[in-house]
VOLUM-792425 format. One record per residue (C-alpha): residue in three letters; x, y, z. Coordinates in steps of 0.001 Angstrom, whole numbers, plus 500000, padded with zeros to 6 digits. Each point is the difference from the previous one (the first is absolute). Example, Ala and Ser with C-alpha at 12.3 -4.5 7.8 and 13.67 -1.06 7.14 Angstrom:
2
ALA512300495500507800
SER501370503440499340
***
This chain:
235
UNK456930534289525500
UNK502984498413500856
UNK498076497339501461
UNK498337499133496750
UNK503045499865498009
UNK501870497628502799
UNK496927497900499288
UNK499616500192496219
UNK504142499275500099
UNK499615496553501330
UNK498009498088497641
UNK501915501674497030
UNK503284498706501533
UNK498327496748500481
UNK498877499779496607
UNK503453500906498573
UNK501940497428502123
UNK497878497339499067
UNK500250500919496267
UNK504188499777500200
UNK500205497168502257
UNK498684496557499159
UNK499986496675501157
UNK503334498614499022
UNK501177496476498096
UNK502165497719501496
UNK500000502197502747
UNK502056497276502149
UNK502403499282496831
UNK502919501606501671
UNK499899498607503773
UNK501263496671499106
UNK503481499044500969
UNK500999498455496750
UNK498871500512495935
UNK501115498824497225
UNK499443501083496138
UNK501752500682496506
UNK500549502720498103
UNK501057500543496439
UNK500901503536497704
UNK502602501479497918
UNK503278501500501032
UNK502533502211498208
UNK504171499713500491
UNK502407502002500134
UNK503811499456500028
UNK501869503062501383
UNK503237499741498628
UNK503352501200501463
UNK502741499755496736
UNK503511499302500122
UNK500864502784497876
UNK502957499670497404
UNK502530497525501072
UNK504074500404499359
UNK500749497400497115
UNK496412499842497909
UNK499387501236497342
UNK496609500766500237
UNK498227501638502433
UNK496081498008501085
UNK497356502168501561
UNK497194497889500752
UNK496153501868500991
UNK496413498456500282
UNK498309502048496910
UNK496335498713500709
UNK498055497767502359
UNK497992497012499651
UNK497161498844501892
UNK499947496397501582
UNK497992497659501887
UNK499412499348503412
UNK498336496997501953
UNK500186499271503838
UNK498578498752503266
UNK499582501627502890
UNK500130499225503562
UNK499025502550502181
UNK500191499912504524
UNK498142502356502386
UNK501449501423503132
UNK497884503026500186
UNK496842500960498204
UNK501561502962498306
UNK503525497918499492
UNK500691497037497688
UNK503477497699498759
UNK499550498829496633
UNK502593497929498507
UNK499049499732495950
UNK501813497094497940
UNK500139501401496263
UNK500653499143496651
UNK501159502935497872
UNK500500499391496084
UNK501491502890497963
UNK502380501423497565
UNK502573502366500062
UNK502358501853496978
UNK502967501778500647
UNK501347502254497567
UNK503795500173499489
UNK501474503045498603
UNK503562499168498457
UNK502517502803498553
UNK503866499866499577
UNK502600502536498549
UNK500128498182496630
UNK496382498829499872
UNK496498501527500063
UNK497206499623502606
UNK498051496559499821
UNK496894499097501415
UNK499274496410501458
UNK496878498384501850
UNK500114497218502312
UNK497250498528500901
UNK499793498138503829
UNK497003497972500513
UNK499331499421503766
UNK498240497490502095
UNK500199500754503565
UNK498305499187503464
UNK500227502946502399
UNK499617499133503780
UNK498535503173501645
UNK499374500743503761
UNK497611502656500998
UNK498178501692501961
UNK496868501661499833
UNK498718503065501803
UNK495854500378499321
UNK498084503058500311
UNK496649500128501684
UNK497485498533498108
UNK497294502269498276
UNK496703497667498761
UNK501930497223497505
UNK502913501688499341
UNK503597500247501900
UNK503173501689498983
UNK503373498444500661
UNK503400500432500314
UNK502711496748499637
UNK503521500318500026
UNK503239497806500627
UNK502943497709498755
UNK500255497523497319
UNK501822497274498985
UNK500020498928495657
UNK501693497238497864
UNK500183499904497139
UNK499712496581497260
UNK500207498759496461
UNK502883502329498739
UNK501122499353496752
UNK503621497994500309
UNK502328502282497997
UNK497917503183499828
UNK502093502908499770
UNK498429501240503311
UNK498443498210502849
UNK498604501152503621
UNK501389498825503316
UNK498478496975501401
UNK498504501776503143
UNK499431503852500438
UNK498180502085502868
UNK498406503413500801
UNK497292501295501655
UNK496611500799498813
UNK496711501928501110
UNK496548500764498433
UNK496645501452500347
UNK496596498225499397
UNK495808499694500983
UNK498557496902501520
UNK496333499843498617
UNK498136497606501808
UNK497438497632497618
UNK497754497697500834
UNK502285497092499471
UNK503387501543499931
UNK502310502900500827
UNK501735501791497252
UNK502466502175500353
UNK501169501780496780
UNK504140500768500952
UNK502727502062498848
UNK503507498962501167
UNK503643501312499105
UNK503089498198500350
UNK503353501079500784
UNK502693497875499252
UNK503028500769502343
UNK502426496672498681
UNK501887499863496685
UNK498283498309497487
UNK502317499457497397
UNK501586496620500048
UNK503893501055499661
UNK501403496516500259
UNK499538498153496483
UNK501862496689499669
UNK497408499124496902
UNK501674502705498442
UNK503402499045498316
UNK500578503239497898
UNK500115503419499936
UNK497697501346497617
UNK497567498690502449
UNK501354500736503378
UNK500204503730498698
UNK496158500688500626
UNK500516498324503696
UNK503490502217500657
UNK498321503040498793
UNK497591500428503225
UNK501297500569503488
UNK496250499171501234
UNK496828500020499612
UNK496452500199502434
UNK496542498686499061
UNK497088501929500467
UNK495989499296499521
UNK497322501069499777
UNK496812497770500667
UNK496626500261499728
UNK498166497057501507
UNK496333498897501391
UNK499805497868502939
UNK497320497552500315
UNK499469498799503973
***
């Protein structure tokens, strides 16, 4: 009896391991040294802000928040190296486009509470260097983890704005995503956060000769970006 089902077992495990497995696409896409590719999505920032607090000689006090988020637009390329089959270095040029409103939150001994927006387009090109840890690949699919540092700048600020962001910033970043493997193509739908760890508030205002607009700048000790991104890779 136990013969039988020993042989009955076989072909039915046969059967079922052919039906999950199948020949694969691309299945050489990922022993290549070097790739290259773009990538474009939508992001979401963040600003967490660390206020001064009320300051001896002001009348006022400023409390400034982020009351709601945005969404922006993200376009990139991507170069990507090979050490290892299961390892990858991907450095990923992008273009981020976005907006940003702080809230400021104004009250004084003598006055009532006031409410003003300010708005802070940005235009920026983050500089990110990762790496990428790839799980084994089932049929066309494979998971992924990236993580690492990057570098952004940021351009086009208003002259005169009542805020601006520094120049550079920097913070580290990981993610999670799937490499599906087309006929043509890889893409990899990706989720990445970023963690500012450098002030982003641009404290030193020379464009600014007076103090009804310095008062927005002097009212923050700091401030760190974060971002969220959502992002397909094409390679």
């Amino acid at each position: 009896m136990g013969l039988l089902l020993l042989l009955l077992g076989v072909p039915m495990a046969t059967t079922l391991s052919a039906q999950t497995a199948r020949p694969m696409t691309r299945p050489y896409a990922d022993h290549r040294r070097f790739n290259w590719g773009f990538h474009v999505g939508a992001h979401v920032e963040d600003l967490i802000i660390d206020n001064l607090g009320p300051t001896e000689g002001e009348a006022q006090t400023l409390y400034a928040a982020v009351p709601s988020y945005s969404p922006g637009f993200s376009v990139g390329v991507i170069a990507n190296y090979n050490p290892h089959i299961d390892w990858s270095i991907r450095v990923l040029p992008t273009l981020h486009f976005g907006e940003q409103r702080l809230l400021f939150k104004s009250w004084g001994e003598t006055s009532e509470e006031t409410f003003e927006f300010i708005p802070m387009r940005t235009s920026q090109i983050e500089l990110p260097l990762l790496v990428k840890y790839s799980s084994v690949r089932f049929n066309d699919t494979r998971p992924y983890l990236v993580g690492g540092v990057y570098g952004l700048l940021n351009m086009g600020q208003k002259k005169g704005a009542p805020l601006q962001f520094a120049p550079l910033s920097a913070g580290w970043t990981f993610g999670v995503g799937c490499d599906i493997y087309l006929r043509y193509f890889k893409l990899s739908p990706e989720l990445r956060f970023d963690f500012g760890v450098t002030d982003l508030i641009r404290h030193h205002r020379p464009d600014l000769d007076d103090g009804a607009s310095l008062r927005y700048t002097n009212a923050l000790r700091r401030g760190t970006g974060r971002m969220i991104m959502l992002t397909f890779c094409f390679e």
